[in-house]
TORLUMVO-972652 format. One record per residue (C-alpha): x, y, z; residue in three letters; residue number from 1. Coordinates in Angstrom, 3 decimals, always signed. Last residue first. Layout:
# residues N
{site {X,Y,Z},'Ala',NUM}
...
//
This chain:
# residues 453
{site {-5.243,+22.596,-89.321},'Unk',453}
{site {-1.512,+23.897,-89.932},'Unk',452}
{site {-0.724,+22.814,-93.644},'Unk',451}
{site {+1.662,+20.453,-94.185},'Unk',450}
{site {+5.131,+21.798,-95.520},'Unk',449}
{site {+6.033,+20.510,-98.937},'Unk',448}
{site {+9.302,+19.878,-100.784},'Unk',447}
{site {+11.317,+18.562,-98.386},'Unk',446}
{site {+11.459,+15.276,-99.952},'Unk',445}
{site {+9.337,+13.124,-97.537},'Unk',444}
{site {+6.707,+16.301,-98.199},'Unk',443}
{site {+6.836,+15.880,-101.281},'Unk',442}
{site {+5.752,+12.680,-100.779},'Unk',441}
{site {+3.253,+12.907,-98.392},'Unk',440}
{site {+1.380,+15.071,-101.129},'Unk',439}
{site {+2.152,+12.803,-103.698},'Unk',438}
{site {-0.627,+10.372,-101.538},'Unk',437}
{site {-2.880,+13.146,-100.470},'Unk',436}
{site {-3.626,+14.166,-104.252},'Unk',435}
{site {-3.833,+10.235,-104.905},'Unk',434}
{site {-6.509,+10.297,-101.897},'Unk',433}
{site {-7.808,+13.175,-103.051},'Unk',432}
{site {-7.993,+12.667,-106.861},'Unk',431}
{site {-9.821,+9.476,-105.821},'Unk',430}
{site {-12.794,+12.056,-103.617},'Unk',429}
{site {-13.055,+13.631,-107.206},'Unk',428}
{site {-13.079,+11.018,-109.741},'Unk',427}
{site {-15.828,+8.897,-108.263},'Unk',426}
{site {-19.032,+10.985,-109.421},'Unk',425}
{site {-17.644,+11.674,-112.813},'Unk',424}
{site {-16.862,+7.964,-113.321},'Unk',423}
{site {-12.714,+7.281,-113.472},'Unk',422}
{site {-11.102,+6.947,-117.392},'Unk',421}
{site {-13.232,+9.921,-117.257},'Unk',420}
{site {-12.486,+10.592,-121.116},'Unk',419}
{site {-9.452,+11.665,-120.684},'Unk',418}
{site {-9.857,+15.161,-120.412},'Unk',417}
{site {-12.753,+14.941,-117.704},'Unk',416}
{site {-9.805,+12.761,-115.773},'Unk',415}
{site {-7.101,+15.651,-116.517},'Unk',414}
{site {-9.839,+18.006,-115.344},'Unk',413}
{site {-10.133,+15.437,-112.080},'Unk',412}
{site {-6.426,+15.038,-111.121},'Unk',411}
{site {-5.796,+19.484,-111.906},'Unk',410}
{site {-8.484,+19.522,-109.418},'Unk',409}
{site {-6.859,+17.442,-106.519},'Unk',408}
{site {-3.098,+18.638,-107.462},'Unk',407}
{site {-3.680,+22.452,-107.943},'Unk',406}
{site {-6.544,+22.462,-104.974},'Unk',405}
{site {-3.906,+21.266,-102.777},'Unk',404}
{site {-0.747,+23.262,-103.880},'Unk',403}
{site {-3.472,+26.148,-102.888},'Unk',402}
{site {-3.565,+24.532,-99.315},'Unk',401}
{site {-2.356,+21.373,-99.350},'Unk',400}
{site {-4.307,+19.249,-96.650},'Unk',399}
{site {-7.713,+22.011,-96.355},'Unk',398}
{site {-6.849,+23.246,-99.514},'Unk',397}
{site {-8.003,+19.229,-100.892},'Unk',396}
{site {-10.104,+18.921,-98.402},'Unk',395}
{site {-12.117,+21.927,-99.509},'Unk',394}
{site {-11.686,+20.735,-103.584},'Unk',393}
{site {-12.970,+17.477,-102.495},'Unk',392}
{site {-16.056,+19.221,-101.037},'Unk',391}
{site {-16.576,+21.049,-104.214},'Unk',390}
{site {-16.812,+17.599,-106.259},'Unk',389}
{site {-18.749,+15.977,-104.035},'Unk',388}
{site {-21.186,+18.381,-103.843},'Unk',387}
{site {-21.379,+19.346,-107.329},'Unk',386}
{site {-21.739,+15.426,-108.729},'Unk',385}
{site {-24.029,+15.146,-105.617},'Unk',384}
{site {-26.214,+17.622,-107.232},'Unk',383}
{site {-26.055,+16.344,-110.563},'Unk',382}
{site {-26.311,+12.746,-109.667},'Unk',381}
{site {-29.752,+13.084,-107.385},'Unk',380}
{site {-30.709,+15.381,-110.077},'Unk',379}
{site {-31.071,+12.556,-112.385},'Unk',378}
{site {-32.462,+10.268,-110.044},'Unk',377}
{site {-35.129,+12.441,-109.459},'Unk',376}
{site {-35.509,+13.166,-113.272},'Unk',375}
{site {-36.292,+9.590,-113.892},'Unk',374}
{site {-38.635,+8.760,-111.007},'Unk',373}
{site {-40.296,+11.743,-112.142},'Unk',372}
{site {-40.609,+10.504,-115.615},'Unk',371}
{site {-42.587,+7.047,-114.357},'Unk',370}
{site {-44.684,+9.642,-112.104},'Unk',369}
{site {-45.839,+11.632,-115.505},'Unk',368}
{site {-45.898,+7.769,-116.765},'Unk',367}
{site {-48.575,+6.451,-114.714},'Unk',366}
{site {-50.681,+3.838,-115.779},'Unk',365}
{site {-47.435,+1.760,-116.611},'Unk',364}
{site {-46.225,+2.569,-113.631},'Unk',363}
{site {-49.130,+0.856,-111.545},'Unk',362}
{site {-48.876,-2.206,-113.622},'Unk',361}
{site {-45.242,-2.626,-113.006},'Unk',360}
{site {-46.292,-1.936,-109.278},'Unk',359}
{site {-48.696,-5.465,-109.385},'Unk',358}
{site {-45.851,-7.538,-110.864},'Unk',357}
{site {-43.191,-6.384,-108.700},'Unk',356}
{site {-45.624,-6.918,-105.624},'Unk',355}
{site {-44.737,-10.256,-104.058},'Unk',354}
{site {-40.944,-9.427,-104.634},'Unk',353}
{site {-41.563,-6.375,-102.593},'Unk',352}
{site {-43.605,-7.790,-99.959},'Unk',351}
{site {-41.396,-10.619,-99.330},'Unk',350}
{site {-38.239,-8.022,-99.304},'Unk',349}
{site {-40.263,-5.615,-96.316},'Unk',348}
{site {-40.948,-9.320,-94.374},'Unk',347}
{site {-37.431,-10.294,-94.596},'Unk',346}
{site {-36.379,-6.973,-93.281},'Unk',345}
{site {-39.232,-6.552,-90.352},'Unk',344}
{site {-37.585,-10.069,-89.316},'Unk',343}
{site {-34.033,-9.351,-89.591},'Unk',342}
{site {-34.428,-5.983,-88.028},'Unk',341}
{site {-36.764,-6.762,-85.005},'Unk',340}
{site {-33.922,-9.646,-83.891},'Unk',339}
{site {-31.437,-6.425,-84.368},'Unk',338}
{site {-32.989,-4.295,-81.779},'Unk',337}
{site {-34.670,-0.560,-82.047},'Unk',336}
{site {-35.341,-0.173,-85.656},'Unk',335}
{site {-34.777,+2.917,-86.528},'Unk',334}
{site {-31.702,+2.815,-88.911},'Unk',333}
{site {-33.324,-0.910,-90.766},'Unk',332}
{site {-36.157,+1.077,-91.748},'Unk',331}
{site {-34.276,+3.757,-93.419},'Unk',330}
{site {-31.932,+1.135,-95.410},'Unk',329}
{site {-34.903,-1.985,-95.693},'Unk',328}
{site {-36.802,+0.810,-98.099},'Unk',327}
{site {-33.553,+0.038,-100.436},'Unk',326}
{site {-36.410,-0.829,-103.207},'Unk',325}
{site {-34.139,-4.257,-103.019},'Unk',324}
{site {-30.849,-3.991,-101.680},'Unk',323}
{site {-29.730,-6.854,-103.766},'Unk',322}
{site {-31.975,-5.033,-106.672},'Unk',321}
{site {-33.845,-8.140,-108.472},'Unk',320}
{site {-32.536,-10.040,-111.302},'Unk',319}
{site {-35.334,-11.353,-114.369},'Unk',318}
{site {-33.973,-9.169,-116.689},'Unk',317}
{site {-37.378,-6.887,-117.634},'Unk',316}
{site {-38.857,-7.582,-114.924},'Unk',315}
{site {-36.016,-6.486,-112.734},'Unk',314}
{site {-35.684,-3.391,-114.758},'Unk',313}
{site {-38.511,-1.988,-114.453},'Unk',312}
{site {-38.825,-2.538,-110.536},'Unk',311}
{site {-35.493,-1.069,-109.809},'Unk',310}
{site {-36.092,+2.131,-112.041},'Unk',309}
{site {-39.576,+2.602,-110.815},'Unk',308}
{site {-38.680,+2.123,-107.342},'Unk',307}
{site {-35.406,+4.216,-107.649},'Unk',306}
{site {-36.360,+8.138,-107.185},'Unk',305}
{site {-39.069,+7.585,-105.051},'Unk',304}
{site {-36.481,+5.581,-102.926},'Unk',303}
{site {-34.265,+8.489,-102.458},'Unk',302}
{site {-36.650,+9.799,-99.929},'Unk',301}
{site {-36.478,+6.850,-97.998},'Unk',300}
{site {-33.025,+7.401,-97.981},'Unk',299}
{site {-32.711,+11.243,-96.696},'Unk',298}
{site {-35.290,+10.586,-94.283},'Unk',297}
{site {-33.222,+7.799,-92.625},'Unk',296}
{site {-30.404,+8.913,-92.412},'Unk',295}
{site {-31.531,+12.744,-90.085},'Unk',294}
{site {-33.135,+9.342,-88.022},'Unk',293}
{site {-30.060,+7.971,-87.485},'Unk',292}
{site {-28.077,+11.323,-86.765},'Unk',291}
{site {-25.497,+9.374,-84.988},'Unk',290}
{site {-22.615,+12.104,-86.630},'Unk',289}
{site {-21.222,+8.886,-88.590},'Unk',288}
{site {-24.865,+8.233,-89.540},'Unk',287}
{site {-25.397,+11.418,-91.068},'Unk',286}
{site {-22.064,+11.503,-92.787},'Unk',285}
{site {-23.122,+7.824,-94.398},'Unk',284}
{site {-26.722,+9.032,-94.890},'Unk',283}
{site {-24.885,+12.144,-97.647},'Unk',282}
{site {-22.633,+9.907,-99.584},'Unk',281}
{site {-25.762,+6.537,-99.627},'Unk',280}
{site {-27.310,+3.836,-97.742},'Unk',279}
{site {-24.998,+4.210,-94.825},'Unk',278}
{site {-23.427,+1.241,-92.996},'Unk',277}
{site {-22.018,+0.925,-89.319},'Unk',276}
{site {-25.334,+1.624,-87.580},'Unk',275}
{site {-26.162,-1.746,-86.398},'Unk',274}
{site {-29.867,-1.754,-88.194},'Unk',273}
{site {-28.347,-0.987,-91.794},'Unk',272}
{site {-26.429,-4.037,-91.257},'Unk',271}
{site {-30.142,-5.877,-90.057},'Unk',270}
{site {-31.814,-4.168,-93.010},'Unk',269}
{site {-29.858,-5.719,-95.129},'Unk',268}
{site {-28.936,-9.447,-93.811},'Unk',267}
{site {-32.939,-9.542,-92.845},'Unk',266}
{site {-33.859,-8.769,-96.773},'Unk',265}
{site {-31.585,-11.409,-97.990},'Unk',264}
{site {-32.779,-13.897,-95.556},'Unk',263}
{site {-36.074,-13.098,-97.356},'Unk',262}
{site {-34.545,-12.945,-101.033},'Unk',261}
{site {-33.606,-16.670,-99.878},'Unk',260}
{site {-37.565,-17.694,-99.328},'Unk',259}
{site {-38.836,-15.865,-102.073},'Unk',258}
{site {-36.579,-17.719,-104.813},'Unk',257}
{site {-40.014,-18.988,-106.606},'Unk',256}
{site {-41.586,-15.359,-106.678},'Unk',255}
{site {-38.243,-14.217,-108.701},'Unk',254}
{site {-38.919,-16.444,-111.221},'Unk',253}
{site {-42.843,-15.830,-111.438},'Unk',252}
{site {-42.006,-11.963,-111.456},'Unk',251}
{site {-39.567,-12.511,-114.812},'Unk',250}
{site {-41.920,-14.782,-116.243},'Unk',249}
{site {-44.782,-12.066,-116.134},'Unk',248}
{site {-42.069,-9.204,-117.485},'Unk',247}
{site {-41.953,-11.281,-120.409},'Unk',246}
{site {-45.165,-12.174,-121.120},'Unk',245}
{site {-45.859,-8.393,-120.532},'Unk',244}
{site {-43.375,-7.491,-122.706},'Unk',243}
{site {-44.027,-10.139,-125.395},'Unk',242}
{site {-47.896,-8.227,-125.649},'Unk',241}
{site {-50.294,-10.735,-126.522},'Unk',240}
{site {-52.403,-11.751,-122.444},'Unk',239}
{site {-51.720,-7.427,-122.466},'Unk',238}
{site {-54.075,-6.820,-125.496},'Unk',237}
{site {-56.755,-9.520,-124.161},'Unk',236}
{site {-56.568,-7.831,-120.196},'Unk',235}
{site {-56.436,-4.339,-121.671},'Unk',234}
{site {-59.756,-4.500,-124.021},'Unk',233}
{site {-59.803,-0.348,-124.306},'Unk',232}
{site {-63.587,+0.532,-124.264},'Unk',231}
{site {-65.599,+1.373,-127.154},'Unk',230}
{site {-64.957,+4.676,-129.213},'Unk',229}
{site {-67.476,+7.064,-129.404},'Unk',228}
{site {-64.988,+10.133,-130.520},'Unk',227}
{site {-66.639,+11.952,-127.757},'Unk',226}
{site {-66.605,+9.375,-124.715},'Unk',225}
{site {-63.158,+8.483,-126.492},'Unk',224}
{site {-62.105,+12.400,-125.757},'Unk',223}
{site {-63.923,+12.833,-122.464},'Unk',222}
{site {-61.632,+9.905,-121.548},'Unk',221}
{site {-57.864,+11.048,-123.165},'Unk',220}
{site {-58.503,+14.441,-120.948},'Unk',219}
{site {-59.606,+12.383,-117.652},'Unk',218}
{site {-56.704,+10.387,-118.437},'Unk',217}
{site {-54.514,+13.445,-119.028},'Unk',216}
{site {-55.828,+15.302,-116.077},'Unk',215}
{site {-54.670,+12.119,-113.604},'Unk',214}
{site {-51.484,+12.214,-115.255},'Unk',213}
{site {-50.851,+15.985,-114.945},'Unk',212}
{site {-51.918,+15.744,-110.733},'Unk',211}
{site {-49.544,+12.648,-110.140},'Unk',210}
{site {-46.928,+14.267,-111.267},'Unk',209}
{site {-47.636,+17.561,-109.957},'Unk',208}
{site {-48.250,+15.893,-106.149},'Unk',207}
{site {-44.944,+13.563,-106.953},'Unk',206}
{site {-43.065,+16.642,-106.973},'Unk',205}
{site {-44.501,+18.720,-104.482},'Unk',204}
{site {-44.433,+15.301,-102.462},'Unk',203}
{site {-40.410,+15.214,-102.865},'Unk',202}
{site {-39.579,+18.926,-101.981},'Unk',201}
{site {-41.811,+19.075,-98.898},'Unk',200}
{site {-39.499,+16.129,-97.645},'Unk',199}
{site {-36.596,+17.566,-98.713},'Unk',198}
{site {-37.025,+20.606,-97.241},'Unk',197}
{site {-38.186,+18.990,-93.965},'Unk',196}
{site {-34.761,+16.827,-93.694},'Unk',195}
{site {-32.236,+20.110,-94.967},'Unk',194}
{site {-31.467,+21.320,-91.894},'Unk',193}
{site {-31.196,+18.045,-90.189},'Unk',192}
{site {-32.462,+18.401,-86.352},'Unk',191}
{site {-29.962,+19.376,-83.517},'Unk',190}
{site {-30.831,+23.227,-84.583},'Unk',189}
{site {-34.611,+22.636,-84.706},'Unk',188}
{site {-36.178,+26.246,-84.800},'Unk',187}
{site {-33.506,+28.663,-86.456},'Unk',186}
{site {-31.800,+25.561,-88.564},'Unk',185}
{site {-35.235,+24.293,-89.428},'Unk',184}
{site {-36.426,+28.044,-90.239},'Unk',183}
{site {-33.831,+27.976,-92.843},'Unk',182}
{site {-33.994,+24.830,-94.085},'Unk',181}
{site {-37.867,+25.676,-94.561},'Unk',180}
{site {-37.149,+28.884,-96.212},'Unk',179}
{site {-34.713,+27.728,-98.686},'Unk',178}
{site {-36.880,+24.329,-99.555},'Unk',177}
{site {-40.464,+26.444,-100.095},'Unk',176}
{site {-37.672,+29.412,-102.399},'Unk',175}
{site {-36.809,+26.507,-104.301},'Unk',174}
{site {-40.345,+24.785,-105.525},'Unk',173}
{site {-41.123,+28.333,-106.227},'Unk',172}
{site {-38.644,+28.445,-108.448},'Unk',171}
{site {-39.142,+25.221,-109.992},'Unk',170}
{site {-43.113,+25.952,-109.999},'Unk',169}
{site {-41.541,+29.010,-112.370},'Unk',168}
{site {-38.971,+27.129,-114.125},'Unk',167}
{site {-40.803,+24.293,-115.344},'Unk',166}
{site {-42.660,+21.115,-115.008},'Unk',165}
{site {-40.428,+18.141,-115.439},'Unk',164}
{site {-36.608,+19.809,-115.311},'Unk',163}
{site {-37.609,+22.286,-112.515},'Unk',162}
{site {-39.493,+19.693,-110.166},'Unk',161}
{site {-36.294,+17.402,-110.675},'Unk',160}
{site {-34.204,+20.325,-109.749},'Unk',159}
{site {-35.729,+21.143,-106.765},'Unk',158}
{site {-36.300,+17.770,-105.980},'Unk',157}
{site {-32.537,+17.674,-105.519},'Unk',156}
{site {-31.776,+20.369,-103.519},'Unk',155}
{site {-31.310,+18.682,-99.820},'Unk',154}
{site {-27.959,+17.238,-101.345},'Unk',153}
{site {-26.576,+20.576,-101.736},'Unk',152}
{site {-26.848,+21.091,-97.899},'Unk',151}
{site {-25.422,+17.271,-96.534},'Unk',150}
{site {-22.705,+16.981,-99.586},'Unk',149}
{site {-21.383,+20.894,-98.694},'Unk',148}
{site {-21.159,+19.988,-95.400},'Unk',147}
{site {-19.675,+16.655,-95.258},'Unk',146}
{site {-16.972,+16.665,-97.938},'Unk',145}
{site {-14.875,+18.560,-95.558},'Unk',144}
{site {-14.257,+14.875,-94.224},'Unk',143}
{site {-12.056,+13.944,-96.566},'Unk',142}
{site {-9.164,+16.339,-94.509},'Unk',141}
{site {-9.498,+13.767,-91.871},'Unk',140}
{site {-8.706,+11.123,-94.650},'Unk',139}
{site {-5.774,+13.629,-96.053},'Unk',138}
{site {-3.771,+13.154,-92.762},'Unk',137}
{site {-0.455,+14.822,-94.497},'Unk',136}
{site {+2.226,+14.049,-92.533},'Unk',135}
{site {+0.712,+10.162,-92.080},'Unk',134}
{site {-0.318,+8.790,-89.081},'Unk',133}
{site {-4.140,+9.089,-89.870},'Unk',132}
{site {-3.784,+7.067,-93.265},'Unk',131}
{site {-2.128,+4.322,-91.328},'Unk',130}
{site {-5.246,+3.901,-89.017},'Unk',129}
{site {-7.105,+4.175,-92.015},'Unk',128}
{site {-5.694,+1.555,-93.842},'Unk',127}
{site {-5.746,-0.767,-90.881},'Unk',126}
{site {-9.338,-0.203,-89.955},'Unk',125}
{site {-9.926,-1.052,-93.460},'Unk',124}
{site {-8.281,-4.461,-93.586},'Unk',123}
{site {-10.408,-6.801,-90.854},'Unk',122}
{site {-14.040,-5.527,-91.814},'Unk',121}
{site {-13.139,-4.671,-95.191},'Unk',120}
{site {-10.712,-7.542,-96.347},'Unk',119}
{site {-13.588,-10.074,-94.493},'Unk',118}
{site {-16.122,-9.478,-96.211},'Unk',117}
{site {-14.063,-9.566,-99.645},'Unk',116}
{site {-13.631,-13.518,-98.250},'Unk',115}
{site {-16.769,-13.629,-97.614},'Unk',114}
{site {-17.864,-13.326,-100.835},'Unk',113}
{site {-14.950,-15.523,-102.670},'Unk',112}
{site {-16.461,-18.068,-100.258},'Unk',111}
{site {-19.685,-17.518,-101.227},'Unk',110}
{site {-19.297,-17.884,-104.661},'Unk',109}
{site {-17.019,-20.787,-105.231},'Unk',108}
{site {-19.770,-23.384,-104.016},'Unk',107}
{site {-21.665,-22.058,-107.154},'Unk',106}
{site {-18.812,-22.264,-109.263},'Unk',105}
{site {-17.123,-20.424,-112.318},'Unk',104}
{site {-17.034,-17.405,-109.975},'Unk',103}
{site {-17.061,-14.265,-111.999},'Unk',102}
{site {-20.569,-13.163,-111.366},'Unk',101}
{site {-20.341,-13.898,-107.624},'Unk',100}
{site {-17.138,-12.165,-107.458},'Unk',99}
{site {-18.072,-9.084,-109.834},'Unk',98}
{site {-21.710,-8.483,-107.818},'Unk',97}
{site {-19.961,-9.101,-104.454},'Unk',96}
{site {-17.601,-6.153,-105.407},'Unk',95}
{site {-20.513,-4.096,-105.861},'Unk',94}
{site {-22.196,-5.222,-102.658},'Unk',93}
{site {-19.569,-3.825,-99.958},'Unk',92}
{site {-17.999,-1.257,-101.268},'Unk',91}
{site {-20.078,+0.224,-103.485},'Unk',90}
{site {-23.388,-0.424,-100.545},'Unk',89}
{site {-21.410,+1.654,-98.297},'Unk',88}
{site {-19.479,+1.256,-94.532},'Unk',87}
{site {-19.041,+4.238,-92.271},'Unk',86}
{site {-16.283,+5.078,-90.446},'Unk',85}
{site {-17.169,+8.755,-92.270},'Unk',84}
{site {-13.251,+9.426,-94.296},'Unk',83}
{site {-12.553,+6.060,-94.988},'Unk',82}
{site {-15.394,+4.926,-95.882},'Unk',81}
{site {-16.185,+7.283,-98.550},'Unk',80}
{site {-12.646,+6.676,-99.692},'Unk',79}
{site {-13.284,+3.176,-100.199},'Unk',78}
{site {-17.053,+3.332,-101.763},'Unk',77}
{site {-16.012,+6.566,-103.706},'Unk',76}
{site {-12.624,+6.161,-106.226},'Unk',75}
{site {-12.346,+2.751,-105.355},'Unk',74}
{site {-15.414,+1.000,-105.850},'Unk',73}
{site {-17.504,+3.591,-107.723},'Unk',72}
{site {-14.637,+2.814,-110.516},'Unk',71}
{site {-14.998,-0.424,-110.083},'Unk',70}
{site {-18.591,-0.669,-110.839},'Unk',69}
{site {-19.048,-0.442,-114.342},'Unk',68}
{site {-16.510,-2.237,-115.807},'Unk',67}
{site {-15.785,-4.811,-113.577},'Unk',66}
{site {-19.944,-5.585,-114.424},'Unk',65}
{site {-19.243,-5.465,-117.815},'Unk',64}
{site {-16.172,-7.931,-117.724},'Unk',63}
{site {-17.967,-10.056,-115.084},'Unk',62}
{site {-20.960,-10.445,-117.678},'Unk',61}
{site {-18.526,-11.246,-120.584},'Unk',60}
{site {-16.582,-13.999,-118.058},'Unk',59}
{site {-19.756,-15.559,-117.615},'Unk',58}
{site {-20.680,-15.894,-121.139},'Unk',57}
{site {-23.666,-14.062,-122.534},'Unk',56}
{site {-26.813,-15.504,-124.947},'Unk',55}
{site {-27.500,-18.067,-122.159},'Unk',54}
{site {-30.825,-17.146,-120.996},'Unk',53}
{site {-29.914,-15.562,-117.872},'Unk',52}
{site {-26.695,-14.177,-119.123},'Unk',51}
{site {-28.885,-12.371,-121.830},'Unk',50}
{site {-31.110,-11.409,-119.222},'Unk',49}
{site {-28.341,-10.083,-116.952},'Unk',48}
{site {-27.324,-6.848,-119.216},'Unk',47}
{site {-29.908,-4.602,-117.444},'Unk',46}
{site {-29.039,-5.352,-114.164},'Unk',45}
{site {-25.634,-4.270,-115.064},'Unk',44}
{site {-26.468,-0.483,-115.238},'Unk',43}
{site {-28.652,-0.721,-111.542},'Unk',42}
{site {-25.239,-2.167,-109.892},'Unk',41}
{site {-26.505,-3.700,-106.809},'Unk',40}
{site {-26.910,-7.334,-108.598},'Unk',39}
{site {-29.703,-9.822,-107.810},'Unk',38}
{site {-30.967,-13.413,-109.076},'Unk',37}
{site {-28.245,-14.534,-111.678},'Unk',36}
{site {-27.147,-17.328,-109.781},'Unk',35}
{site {-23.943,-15.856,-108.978},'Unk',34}
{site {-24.970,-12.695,-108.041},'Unk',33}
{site {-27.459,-14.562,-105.136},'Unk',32}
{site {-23.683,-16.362,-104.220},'Unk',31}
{site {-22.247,-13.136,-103.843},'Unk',30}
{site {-24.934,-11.411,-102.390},'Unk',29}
{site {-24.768,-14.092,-99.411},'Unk',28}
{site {-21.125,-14.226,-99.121},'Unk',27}
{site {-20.969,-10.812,-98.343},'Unk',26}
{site {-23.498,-11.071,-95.821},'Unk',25}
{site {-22.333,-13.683,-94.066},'Unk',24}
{site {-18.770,-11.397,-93.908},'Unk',23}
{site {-20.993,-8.246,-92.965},'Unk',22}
{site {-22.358,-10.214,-90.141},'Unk',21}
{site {-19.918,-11.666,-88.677},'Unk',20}
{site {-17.237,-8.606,-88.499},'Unk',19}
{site {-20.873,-6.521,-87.073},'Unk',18}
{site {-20.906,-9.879,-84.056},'Unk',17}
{site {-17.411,-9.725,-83.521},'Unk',16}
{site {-17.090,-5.920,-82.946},'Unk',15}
{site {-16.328,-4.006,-85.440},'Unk',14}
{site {-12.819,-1.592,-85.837},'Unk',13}
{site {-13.525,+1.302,-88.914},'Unk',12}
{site {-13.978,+3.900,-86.632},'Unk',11}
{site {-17.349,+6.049,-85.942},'Unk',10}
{site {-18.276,+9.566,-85.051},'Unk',9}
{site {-15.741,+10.861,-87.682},'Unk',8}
{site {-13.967,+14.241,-86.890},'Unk',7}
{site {-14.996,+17.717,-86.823},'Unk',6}
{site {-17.670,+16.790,-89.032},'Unk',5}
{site {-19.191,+19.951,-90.039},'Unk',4}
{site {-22.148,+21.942,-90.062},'Unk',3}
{site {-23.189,+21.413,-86.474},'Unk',2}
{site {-26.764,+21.474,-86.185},'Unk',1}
//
């Protein structure tokens, strides 16, 4: 496997039936935003039952989800683009969430949502094309991110198995994942290096969680057995528990907009499906090197790490994930034909809604799994935090050499400084692109010579 991207497998120019689609799209989760049914950002879905039931204003709920998001939106969805040819879900479904939040009408929405469709599928190519001509090319230079994103990336459960359980299975957890990556690379060189790893990884994990909750309940039985206590009513306790009443009118709202979260489901998994969208920083390098299937392990692996999350918090609000369990992502790279994609899609997002109620039950049984959801998602952000952040640093000597690195990382300690005026996770790859930017203009003032790539 080739450890870098020696430039990206894919531009940013669609054909007319990808333009379509991502503007429909667009207009789609736009108007679902609008109505309160489905947001991408998981730290505004959380806010949305107050706007449901008329506690918030509209303009408070687009203030919080501007706030948010917009970061993610230009300091990684755009760059992220730019430097793979690869689309995102922060640029093209967190904008959607602002626009459909913020329009004051429901005919409003969609046209606001296409409209943002259509800046990236008509505008980006532009931007990048200009990028490209510039002195100092720092999009090409972006695309150092790709190696140290792909192999850091493959670490994560090791760090969620550390956190929950301990160093020792943690360690062991690491030495499994450094010997399989490297017999991967020795065995399967046009294979993923880090794509059995992280597989092994994630069912060590869920195998511990799943092993310490079923020896608690055993545990908490022989103890009423002892104790002689009757049997816990559940069904009478849970028909008086608000949360439950709650998280039961949540499903039965979501149940009775089945029909659009469908065509939802097929617009997904039917952009995933053409190849010119990635699921997340590491599947959007994948897919730009046509490693679909390389994408598609890395997302469905994610999604241990987000159905609890997604699922909680949809009860609780009453607005679903506008990508769902993002299950439709992996699916959506294999499929073979786009006709297959919307209608495995719509299916995948019936089942889901269908089942919120039933896998809110699950969790609640399990909350050694419930925590591993938690600390996967956690070390998802801590190792991509590195990742991105080190691969920024290569592009940035890789377009200004030690001028480079003084610029880009002097931009993101002045953001940690600040306060991260810009998220952690975004600062970095925008400290490039403004690191690029003054770099071109020293250069227009004879004050900088490009480095010789």
């Amino acid at each position: 496997m080739s450890t870098t991207l020696a430039a990206a497998s894919h531009s940013l120019s669609f054909t007319l039936p990808q333009e379509l689609t991502v503007i429909v799209l667009c207009a789609l989760t736009a108007f679902i935003s609008h109505m309160a049914l489905a947001v991408f950002n998981d730290g505004a879905r959380p806010f949305m039952l107050d706007f449901i039931q008329g506690r918030s204003t509209r303009s408070a709920m687009t203030a919080v989800s501007f706030g948010l998001s917009a970061g993610f939106i230009f300091g990684l969805g755009a760059p992220m683009a730019l430097s793979t040819g690869v689309l995102n879900p922060w640029l093209v479904f967190l904008p959607t969430d602002i626009l459909g939040i913020l329009s004051p009408k429901k005919w409003l929405a969609p046209i606001l949502g296409g409209a943002w469709g259509a800046v990236i599928v008509f505008g980006l190519n532009g931007a990048n094309n200009v990028a490209h001509d510039l002195p100092v090319d720092f999009i090409t230079a972006m695309q150092q991110m790709s190696t140290p994103i792909l192999f850091l990336f493959a670490l994560f459960p090791v760090l969620a198995i550390t956190k929950q359980f301990g160093k020792v299975r943690g360690g062991i957890a690491g030495v499994v994942e450094l010997a399989l990556v490297v017999m991967t690379m020795k065995l399967w060189p046009n294979m993923f290096a880090g794509a059995l790893a992280m597989a092994v990884g994630v069912l060590m994990l869920i195998g511990f969680a799943i092993d310490k909750d079923m020896r608690q309940r055993k545990a908490d039985r022989a103890a009423e057995a002892a104790a002689g206590s009757p049997p816990d009513p559940g069904a009478g306790e849970a028909a008086d528990d608000p949360m439950a009443s709650l998280f039961s009118a949540s499903a039965t709202r979501l149940r009775k907009y089945l029909p659009l979260f469908m065509v939802l489901g097929a617009g997904v998994c039917l952009l995933a499906q053409m190849h010119i969208f990635g699921g997340g920083e590491a599947t959007s390098f994948l897919i730009a090197k046509g490693d679909y299937s390389g994408a598609a392990q890395v997302d469905f692996y994610r999604v241990f790490g987000f159905i609890p999350l997604i699922a909680t918090t949809a009860l609780a609000s009453g607005a679903y994930g506008i990508a769902g369990f993002t299950l439709v992502y992996p699916i959506g790279y294999l499929l073979p034909n786009p006709w297959l994609a919307v209608i495995v899609g719509a299916l995948v997002f019936a089942c889901e809604v269908l089942a919120l109620s039933w896998i809110g039950k699950v969790l609640g049984k399990l909350p050694s799994v419930r925590d591993s959801s938690e600390h996967l998602r956690s070390a998802i952000s801590e190792t991509l935090g590195l990742a991105i952040l080190f691969g920024s640093l290569m592009a940035a000597n890789a377009m200004g050499g030690g001028l480079g690195i003084l610029i880009v990382g002097g931009l993101y300690m002045l953001n940690e400084a600040m306060g991260r005026v810009v998220v952690r996770m975004a600062a970095a790859p925008a400290a490039v692109i403004v690191g690029g930017i003054i770099l071109n203009l020293l250069y227009w003032l004879n004050l900088f010579t490009p480095v010789k790539g």
